[in-house]
N, C-alpha and C positions, 0 to 999 in steps of 0.2 A: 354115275351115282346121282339121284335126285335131291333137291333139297331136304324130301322126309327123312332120305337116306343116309344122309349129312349129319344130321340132326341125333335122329334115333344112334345113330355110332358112338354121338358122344354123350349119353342117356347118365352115362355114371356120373359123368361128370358137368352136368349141365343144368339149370333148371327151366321151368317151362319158357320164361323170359327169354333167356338165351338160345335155348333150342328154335322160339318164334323167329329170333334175330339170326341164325343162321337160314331157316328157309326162308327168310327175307329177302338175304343178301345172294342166297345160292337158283332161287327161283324168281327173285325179284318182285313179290307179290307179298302184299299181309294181308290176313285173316281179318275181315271187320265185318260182325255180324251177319254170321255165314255168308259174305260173300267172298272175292279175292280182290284187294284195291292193288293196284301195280304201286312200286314204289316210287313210279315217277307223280299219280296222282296223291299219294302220301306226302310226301314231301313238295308237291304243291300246297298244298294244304299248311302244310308247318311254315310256308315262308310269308304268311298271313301274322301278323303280330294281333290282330285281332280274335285270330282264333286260335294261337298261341295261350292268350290271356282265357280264352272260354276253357280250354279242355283243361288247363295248370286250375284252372279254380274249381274245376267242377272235379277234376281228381284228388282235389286236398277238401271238398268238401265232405258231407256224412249223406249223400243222397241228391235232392233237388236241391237248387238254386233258384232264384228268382233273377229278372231282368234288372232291377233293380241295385241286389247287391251285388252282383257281376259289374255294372258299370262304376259302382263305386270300388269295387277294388280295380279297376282298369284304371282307374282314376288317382287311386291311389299311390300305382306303381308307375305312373307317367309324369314325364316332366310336359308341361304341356305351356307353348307358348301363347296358345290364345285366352280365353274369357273363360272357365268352366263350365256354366250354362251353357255356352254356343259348343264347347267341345264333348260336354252329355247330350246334347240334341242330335250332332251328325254321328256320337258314335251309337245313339239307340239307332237311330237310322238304319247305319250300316249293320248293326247285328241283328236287326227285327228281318232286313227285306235282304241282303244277302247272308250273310257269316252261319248263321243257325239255321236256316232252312237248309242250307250247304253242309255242314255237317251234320243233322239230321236224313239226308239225303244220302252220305259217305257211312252212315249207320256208325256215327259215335255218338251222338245224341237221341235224347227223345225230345221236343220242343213241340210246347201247346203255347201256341201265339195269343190264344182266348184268355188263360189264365197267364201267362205271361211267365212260365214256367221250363227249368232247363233239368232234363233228367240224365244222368246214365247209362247210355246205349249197349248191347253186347259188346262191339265195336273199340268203347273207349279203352280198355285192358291192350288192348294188340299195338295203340299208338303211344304208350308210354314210353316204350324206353326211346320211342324215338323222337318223344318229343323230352325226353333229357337231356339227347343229343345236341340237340333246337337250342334249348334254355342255355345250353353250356357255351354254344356258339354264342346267342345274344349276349348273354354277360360278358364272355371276352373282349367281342365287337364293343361293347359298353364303354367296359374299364380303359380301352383306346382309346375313345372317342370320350370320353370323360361320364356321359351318359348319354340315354334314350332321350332325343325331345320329339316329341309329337308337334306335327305344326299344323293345326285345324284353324 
């Protein structure tokens, strides 16, 4: 039986969410604008706290994002031990030249580097529930460890 097949069985009692999450785990692939990402590069992808932070903001968002307020809520939700200036500058860095061209690339974003602009991708729907999964681990990892510090 295939993951469709899996899936489509338990139709009554499933919704699209979960039916995604069963041919995930039964095919090991998810759906990210029309293509198929394995779940090994999915979950590459989620062990990136920087891109944790992009796709949690841009799905609680109403549409685009700017570069901007994306690093202030990065900023927001980090304990950060270094200077905030020095830790805005290496994290524009890293989300300008790798993290967004990278998920832009995995097709959950649309990212225009000109205007400095983060959109919505087909894509971004298929990596939710797993990046609740993501979120639910970090927070536990958390509350152990007291919190998250960043050390830039």
């Amino acid at each position: 039986m295939t993951g469709a097949d899996h899936a489509s069985a338990l139709d009554p009692l499933a919704n699209n969410e979960e039916r995604d999450a069963i041919q995930t785990l039964t095919e090991g692939t998810v759906q990210s604008d029309g293509n198929r990402l394995g779940t090994t590069e999915l979950f590459t992808v989620l062990t990136h706290p920087e891109k944790r932070y992009v796709l949690t903001y841009l799905l609680r968002s109403d549409g685009e994002i700017t570069i901007t307020d994306l690093v202030d809520y990065v900023i927001a939700q980090a304990t950060l031990t270094g200077t905030e200036p020095h830790f805005r500058r290496r994290l524009v860095g890293e989300l300008t030249r790798t993290h967004l061209p990278e998920l832009e690339a995995d097709g959950f974003i649309e990212y225009n580097a000109e205007r400095q602009l983060i959109c919505p991708a087909a894509g971004l729907s298929a990596v939710e529930p797993h990046l609740k999964i993501a979120l639910a681990q970090q927070s536990s990892r958390a509350e152990s460890d007291d919190e998250t510090v960043w050390d830039f």
